[in-house]
Structures are given as structure tokens and as C-alpha cells.
Backbone as JSON, one array per atom type, in Angstrom:
{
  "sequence": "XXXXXXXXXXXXXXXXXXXXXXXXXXXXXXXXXXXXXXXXXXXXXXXXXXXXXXXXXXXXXXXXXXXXXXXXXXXXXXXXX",
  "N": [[22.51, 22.67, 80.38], [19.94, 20.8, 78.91], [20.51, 18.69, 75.79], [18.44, 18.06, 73.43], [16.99, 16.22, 70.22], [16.43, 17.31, 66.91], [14.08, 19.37, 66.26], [12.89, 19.06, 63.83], [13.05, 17.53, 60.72], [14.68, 17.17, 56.94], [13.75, 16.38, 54.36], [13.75, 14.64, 51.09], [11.62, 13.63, 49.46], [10.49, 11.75, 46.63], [8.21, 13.12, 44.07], [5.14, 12.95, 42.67], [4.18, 14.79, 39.83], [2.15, 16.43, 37.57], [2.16, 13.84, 35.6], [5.21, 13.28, 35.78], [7.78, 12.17, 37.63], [9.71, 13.37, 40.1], [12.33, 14.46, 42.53], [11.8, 16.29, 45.22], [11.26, 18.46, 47.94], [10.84, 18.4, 51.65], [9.85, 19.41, 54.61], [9.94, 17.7, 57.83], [7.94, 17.07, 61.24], [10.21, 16.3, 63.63], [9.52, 13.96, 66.14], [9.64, 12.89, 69.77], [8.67, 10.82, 72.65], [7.42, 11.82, 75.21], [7.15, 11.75, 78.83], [4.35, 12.59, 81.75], [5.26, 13.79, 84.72], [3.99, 13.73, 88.25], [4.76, 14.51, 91.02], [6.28, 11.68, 91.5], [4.64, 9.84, 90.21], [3.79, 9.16, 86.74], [1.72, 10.51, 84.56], [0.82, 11.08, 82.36], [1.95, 10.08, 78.94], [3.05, 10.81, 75.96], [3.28, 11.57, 72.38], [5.45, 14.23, 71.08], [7.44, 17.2, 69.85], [10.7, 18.26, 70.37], [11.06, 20.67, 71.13], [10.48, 23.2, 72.94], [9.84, 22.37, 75.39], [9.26, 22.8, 78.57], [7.7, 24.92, 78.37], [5.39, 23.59, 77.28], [5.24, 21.2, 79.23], [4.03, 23.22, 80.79], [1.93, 24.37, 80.01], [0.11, 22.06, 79.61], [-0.14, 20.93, 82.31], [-1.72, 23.01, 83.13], [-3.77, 23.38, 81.94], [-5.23, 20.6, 82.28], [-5.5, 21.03, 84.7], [-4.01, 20.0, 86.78], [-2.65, 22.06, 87.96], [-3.34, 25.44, 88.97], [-1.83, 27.56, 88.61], [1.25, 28.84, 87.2], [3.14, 29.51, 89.18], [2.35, 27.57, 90.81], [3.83, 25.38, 90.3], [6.66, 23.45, 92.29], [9.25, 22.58, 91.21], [10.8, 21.56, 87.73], [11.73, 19.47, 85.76], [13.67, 18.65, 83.17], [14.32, 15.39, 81.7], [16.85, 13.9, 79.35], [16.75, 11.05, 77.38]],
  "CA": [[21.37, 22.58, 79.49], [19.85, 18.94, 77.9], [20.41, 18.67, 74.7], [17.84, 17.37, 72.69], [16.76, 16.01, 68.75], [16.17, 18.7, 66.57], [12.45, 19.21, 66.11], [12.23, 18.93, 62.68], [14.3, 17.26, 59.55], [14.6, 18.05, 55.99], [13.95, 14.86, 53.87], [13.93, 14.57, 49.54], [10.32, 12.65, 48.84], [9.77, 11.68, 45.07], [6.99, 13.34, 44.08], [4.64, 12.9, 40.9], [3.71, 15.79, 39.55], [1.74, 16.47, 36.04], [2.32, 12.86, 34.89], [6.63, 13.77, 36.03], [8.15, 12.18, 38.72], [10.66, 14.55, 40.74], [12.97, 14.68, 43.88], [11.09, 16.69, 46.46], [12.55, 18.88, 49.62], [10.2, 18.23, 52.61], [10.35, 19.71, 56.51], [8.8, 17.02, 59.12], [8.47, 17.26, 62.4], [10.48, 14.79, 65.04], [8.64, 13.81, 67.97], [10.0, 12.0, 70.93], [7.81, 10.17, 73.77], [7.6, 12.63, 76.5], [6.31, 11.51, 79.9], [4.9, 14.07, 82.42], [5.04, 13.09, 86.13], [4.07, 14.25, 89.09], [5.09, 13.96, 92.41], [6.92, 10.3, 91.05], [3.65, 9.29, 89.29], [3.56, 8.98, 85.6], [-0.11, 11.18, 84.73], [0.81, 11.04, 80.51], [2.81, 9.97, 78.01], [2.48, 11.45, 74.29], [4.36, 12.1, 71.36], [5.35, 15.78, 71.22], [8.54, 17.8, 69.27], [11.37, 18.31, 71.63], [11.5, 21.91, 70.99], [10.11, 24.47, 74.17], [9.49, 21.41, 76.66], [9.08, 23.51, 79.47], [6.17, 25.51, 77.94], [4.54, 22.5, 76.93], [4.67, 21.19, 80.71], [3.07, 24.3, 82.09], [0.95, 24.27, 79.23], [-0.53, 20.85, 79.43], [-0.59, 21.0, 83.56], [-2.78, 23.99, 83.37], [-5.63, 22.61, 81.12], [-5.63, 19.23, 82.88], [-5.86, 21.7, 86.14], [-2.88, 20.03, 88.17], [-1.89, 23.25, 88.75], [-3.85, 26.61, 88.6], [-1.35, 29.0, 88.01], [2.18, 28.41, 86.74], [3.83, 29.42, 90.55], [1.96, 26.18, 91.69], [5.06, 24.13, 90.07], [8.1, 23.88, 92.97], [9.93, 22.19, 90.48], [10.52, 21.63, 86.15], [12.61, 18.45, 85.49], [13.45, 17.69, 81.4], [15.79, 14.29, 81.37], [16.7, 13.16, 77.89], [16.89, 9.17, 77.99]],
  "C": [[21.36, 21.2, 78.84], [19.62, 19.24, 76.58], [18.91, 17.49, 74.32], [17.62, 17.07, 70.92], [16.42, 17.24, 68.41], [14.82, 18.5, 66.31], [12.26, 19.0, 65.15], [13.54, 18.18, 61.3], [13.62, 17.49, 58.23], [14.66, 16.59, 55.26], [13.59, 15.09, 52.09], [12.57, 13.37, 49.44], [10.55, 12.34, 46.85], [8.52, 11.94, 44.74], [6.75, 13.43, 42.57], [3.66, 14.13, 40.86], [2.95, 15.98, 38.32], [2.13, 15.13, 34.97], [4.33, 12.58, 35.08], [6.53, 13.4, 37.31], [9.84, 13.21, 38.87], [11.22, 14.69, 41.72], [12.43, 16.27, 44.3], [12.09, 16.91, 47.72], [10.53, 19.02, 50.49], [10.84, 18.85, 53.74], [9.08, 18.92, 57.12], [9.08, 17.34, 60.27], [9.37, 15.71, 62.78], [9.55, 15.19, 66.19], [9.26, 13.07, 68.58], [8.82, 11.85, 71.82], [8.5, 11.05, 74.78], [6.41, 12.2, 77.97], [6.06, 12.77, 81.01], [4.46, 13.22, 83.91], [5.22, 14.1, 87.15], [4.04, 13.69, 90.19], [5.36, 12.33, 92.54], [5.91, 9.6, 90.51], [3.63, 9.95, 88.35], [2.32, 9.31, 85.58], [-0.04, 10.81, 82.75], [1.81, 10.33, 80.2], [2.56, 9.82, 76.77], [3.6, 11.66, 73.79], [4.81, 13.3, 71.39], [6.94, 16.4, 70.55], [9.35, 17.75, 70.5], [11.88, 19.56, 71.83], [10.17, 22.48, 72.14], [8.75, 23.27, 74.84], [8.69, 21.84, 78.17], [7.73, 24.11, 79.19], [5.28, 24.63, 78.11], [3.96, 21.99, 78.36], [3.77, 21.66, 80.98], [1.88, 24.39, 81.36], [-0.2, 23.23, 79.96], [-1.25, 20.95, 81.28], [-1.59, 22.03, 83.62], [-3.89, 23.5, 82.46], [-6.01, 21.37, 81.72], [-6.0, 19.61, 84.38], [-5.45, 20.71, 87.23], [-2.57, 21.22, 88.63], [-3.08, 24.71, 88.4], [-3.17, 27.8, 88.25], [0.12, 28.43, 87.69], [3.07, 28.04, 87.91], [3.19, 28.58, 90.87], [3.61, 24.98, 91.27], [6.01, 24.82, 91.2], [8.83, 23.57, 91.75], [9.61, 21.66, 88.97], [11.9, 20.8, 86.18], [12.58, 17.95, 84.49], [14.97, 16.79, 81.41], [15.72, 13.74, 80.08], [17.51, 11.81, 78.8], [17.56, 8.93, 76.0]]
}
């Protein structure tokens, strides 16, 4: 299994509140640059979390209608760089 970033971090903002500033708990996402390629051509490359990759693929290929049904993929290749 590829490890990847965690999708999201936990960060302390200063926030002004009622005339009161205040240390702040935040959740952002991470995104990484994910490319999607087919058949050794590069078709995208977008920002996107690095959490349920795979989905996302089959996702994205089916609305752009590379593929019509999910069994159209032979193969699902996620390389962290």
C-alpha cells in the first residue's frame, strides 16, 4: 500500500473576535497535484486531497466519459512522487 499526506491538518489561526484577539483551532484540507493518465498520456492535472484516490479516478474518468462503466479500467496505478 502507498502511503500518502494526510488529507487534512489542524492549524491555531489568531482570530479577532468581539474587539478580542484569540488563538484559534482550525481543520484544512491538504491537497497534492494529482495527474491522471491514460494509456501513457497525461489527460489532467488538478489539485485534489490524497484521501480515496482510487474513487476519485473512476469518478472523474466516468464524467469525462473515458470510460463508461468502471470494468472499462484494465488497470488503477497511484505512485506517490
Amino acid at each position: 500500500m502507498i502511503e500518502f499526506q494526510r488529507a487534512s491538518s489542524e492549524v491555531s489561526p489568531v482570530v479577532r473576535r468581539d474587539k478580542c484577539l484569540r488563538l484559534g483551532q482550525r481543520e484544512i484540507a491538504e491537497e497534492v497535484a494529482v495527474a491522471l493518465t491514460y494509456n501513457g498520456s497525461t489527460y489532467a492535472v488538478m489539485m485534489a486531497t490524497p484521501a480515496d484516490l482510487e474513487d476519485y479516478a473512476v469518478g472523474f474518468s466516468l464524467s469525462e466519459d473515458i470510460i463508461s462503466d468502471p470494468s472499462d479500467i484494465d488497470s488503477l496505478d497511484l505512485i506517490a512522487q
